[in-house]
C-alpha angles and dihedrals in degrees: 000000000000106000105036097194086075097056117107099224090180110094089204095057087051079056086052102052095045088043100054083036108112097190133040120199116215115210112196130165127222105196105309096342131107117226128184135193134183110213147164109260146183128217122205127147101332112324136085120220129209139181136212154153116281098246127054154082107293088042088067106037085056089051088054096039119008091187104111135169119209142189150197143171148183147175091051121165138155115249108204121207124186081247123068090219096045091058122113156177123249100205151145122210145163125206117184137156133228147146126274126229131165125236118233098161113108108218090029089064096045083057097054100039077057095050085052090041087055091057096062108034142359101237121110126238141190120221118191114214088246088060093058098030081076091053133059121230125207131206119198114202108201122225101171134013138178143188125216126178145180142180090030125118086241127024103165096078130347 
């Protein structure tokens, strides 16, 4: 990272920010094309779990090539300046990278559509295996991950 003091050194604060995301943006490549989706997620050790039709685009580019980078971010917020170079962005973000797999397990996928619904909402919810048996589920594991902030007293940790 370029400008250190940015960096979120805290790994609960990276937590934070994925967990009060409410969006998390999938890059894939197909040969040597970017794609990028923006998708529910949920987030538990270590791994991100996402859920889709059967058939697309993004189905297919992560049976030919699992390596994905995401995203999220929160706490974003323009910052004006009575100069246009002198405007800014107050944020918080995390970029990481990880490998795709899909989820056939039963019992394993209604664990993890559970793990996506509790992000969202507290409610509880009962999925039959033949609810889940006309999704996919995805499971990214993360290899690397990195927080980045701005606009915060202290950017270097929490």
């Amino acid at each position: 990272m370029r400008r250190a003091e940015k960096k979120i050194t805290d790994q609960a604060l990276v937590d934070l920010v994925i967990r009060n995301s409410l969006v998390c943006r999938i890059a894939m490549c197909d040969g040597g094309m970017p794609y990028i989706v923006p998708l529910s997620f949920g987030y538990e050790n270590g791994h991100i779990y996402l859920h889709s039709a059967r058939d697309g685009e993004k189905i297919d580019i992560l049976k030919r090539n699992p390596r994905v980078c995401f995203e999220f971010e929160t706490d974003c917020e323009a910052l004006p300046a009575e100069q246009a170079c002198a405007f800014t962005m107050r944020y918080r973000s995390v970029i990481g990278y990880g490998t795709a797999s899909f989820i056939e397990d039963a019992p394993e996928k209604i664990r993890a559509v559970q793990t996506i619904m509790s992000h969202y909402t507290t409610r509880d919810f009962t999925f039959l295996e033949s609810d889940v048996d006309k999704i996919v589920v995805i499971r990214i594991d993360i290899t690397e991950i990195s927080g980045k902030q701005s606009g915060f007293r202290n950017a270097a940790g929490s």
